[in-house]
C-alpha positions in Angstrom: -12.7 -26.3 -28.6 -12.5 -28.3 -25.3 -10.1 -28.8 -22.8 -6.6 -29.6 -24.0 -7.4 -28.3 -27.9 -8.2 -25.0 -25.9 -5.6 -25.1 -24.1 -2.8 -25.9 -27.2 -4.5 -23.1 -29.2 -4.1 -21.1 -26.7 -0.6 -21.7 -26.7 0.1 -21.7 -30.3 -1.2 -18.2 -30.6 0.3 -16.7 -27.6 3.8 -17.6 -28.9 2.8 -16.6 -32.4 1.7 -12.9 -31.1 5.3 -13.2 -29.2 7.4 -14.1 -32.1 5.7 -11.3 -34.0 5.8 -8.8 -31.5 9.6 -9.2 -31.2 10.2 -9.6 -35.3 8.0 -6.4 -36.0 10.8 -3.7 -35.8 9.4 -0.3 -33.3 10.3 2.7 -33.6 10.2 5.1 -30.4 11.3 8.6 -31.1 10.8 11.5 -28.1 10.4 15.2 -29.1 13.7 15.5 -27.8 15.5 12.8 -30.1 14.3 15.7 -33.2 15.7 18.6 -35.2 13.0 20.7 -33.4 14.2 19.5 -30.0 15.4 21.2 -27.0 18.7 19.6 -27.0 19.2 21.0 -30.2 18.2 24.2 -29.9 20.4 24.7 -26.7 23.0 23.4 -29.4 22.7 25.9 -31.8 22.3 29.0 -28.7 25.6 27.4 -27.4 27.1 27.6 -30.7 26.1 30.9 -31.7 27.1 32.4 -27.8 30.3 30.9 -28.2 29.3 29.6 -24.8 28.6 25.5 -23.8 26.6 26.9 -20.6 23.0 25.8 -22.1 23.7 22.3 -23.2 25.5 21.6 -20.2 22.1 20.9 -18.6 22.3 17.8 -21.0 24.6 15.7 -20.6 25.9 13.6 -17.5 29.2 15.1 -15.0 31.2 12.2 -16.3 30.9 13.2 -19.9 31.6 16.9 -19.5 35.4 16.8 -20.2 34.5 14.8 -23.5 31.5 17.2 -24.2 33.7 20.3 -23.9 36.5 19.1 -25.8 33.9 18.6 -28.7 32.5 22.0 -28.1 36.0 23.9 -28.3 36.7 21.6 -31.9 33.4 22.8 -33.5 34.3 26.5 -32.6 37.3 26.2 -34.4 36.0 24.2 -37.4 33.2 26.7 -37.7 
């Protein structure tokens, strides 16, 4: 290829390797997002304690009210 052909080959795989890139679903999963996470282990400890101290380390000030509300429900579900 020469020049311009080059160049529009080039081009026509670049946005092909784009296009497929973006249509090809990823998956990103952290050791935290698991059943065997911390998170989730500080769950259950919380749960079995009766006491939200551990997974307070969690989750954001704002959403502490919402968090504890949800905690108190599941202790008296369970």
């Amino acid at each position: 290829m020469n020049g311009q052909a080059g160049k529009s080959m080039l081009l026509v795989w670049t946005i092909f390797l784009l296009v497929l890139a973006v249509m090809l679903p990823g998956q990103a999963m952290a050791h935290c997002d698991t059943l065997d996470g911390p998170v989730i282990a500080d769950a259950r400890t919380a749960l079995d304690q009766n006491d939200i101290t551990p997974i307070l380390k969690w989750i954001t000030a704002e959403d502490e009210k919402a968090v504890r509300a949800a905690f108190v429900q599941t202790q008296v579900v369970r």
